[in-house]
C-alpha positions in Angstrom: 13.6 -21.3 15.6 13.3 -17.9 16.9 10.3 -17.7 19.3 7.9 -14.3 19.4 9.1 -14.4 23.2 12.8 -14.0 22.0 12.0 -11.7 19.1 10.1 -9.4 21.9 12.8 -9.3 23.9 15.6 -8.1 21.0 13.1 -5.0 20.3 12.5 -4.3 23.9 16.5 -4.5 24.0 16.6 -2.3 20.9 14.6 0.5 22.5 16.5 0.4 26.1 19.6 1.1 24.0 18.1 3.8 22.1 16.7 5.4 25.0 19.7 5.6 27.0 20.4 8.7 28.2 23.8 10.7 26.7 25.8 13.0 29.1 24.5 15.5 26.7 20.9 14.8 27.0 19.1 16.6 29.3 15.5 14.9 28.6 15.2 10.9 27.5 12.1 10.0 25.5 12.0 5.7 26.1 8.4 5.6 24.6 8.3 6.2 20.9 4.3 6.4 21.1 4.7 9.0 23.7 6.8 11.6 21.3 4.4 11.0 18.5 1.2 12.0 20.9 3.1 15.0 22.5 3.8 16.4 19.0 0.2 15.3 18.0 -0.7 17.4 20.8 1.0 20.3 20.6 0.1 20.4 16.8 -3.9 20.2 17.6 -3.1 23.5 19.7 -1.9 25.2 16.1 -5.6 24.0 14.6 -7.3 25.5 18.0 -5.2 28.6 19.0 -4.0 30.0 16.1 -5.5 33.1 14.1 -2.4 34.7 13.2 1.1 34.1 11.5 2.9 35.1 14.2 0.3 32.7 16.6 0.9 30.0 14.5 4.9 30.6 14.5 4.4 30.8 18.3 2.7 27.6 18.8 4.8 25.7 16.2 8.0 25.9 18.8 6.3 24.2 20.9 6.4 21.3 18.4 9.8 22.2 17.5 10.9 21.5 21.3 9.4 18.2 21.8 10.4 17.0 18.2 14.0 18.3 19.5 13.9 16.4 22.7 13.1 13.1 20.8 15.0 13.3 18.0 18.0 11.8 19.6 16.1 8.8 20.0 15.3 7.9 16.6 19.2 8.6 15.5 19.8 5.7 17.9 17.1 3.0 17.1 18.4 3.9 13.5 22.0 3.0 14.2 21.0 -0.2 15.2 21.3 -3.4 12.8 22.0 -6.3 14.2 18.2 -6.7 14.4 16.5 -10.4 12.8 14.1 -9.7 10.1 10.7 -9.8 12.3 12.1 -7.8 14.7 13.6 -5.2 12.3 10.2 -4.6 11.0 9.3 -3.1 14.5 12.2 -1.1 14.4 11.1 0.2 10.8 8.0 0.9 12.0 8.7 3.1 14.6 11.1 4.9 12.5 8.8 5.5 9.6 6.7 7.4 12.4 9.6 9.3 13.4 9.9 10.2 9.5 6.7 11.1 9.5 7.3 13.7 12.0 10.2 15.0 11.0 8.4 16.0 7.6 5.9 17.5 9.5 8.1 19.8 11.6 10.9 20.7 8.7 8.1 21.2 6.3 5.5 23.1 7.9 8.5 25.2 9.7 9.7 26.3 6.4 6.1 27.0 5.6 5.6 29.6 8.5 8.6 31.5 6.6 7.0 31.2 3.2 4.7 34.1 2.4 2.8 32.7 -0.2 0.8 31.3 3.0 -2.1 33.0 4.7 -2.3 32.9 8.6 -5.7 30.5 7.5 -4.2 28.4 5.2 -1.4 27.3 7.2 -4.0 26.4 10.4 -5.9 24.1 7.4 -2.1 22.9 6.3 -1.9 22.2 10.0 -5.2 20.3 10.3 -4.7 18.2 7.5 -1.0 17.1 8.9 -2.8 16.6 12.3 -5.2 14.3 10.6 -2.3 12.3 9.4 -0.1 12.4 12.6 -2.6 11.1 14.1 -3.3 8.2 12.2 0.4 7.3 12.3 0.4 8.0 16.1 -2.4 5.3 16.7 -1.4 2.8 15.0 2.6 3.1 16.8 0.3 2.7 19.9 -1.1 -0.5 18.4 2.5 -1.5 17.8 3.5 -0.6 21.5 0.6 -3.1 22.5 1.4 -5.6 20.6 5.0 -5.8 21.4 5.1 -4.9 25.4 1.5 -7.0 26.1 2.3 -10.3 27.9 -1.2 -11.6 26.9 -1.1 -15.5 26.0 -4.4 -14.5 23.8 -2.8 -14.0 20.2 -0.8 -16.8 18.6 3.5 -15.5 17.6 1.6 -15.8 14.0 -0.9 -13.5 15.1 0.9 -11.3 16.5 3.3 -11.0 13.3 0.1 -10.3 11.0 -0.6 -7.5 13.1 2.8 -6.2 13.0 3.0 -6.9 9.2 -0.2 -5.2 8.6 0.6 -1.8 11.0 4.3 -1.3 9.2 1.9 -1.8 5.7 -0.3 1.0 7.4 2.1 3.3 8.1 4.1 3.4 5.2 0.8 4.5 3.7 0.8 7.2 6.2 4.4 8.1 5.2 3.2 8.1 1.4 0.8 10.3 1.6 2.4 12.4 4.7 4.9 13.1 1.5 2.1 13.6 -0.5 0.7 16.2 1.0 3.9 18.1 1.6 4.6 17.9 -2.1 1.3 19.3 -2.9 1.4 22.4 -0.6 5.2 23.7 -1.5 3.6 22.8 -5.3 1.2 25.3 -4.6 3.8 28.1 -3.0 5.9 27.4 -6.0 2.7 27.9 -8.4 2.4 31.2 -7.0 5.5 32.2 -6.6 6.3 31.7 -10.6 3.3 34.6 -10.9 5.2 36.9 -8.5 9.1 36.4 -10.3 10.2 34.9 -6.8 10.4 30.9 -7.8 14.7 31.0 -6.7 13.5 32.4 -3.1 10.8 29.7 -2.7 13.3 26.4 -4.0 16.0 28.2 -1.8 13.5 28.2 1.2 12.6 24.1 0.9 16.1 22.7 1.0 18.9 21.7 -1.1 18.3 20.1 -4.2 18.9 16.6 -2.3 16.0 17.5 0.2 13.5 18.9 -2.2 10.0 16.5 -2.6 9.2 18.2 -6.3 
């Protein structure tokens, strides 16, 4: 019977592997939960700082960078399958987050270049995906907890509830993360039809494999 002790120790394995470093990597991100709050961050400073296009552009590569530093990470933990089931749902978790983000930055970055968007709307597109990273980015601290705490107080069963119930939780997140992506390029699409540019705006979001519509 595989033990919470030994299913602890596989994930804790899982992430020293993804975080090694690569002769090409100059910065090493080892704590998912850590990524997700520096982007959080450093998309909270759009919502605060930014009054203009280009303020909001200038701000945004600042997500950009740390998304970019981290990114390596996730191709990693991703790689890896040779996981048990209980422990692969951890691993899922943490890359559902990393999903999450990756929306967020390819997304909104394609919205900066879209000028069917006002310097205001896109700081209220940016709150509302800072509302949503930062759901996701609480409960991958939850997760963190529940995985690294050596606390005798929760029962393997328990434990596995909680995990069960945060991967539920943030799929949710990742739903409606994609959601609310969908219905924002809906709207540039809308009124792009009214201005004869629809080709620019579906060239703009991606090939027709990436596109959410």
């Amino acid at each position: 019977m595989i033990t919470m002790k030994k299913i602890l120790f596989m994930v804790s394995a899982a992430i020293m592997l993804a975080s090694a470093p690569s002769a090409k990597a100059q910065f090493v991100v080892t704590d998912p939960a850590n990524l997700a709050s520096g982007i959080l961050n450093s998309a909270n400073e759009i919502i605060q700082t930014s009054s203009t296009v280009s303020n909001v552009v200038k701000n945004f590569k600042e997500v950009e960078k740390v998304y970019k530093q981290g990114k390596e990470y996730y191709d990693k933990l991703q790689a890896i399958n040779n996981l048990v089931k209980d422990a692969r749902k951890v691993q899922q978790t943490v890359l559902l987050v990393g999903d999450v983000l990756e929306m967020y930055v390819q997304n909104f970055g394609r919205m900066l270049n879209d000028p069917n968007f006002s310097a205001r709307e896109l700081t209220a597109i940016a709150k509302g995906y800072s509302a949503l990273l930062g759901e996701s980015t609480e409960l991958l601290k939850e997760l963190k907890q529940i995985v690294t705490s050596s606390s005798l107080s929760l029962s393997d069963k328990e434990r596995m509830d909680i995990i069960d119930r945060v991967y539920k939780e943030v799929k949710e997140y990742h739903s409606l993360v994609r959601y609310y992506t969908n219905k924002n390029i809906s709207v540039s699409i809308l009124r792009a039809k009214k201005q004869n540019s629809t080709k620019r705006v579906l060239e703009l979001y991606g090939t027709p494999n990436q596109k959410y519509w």
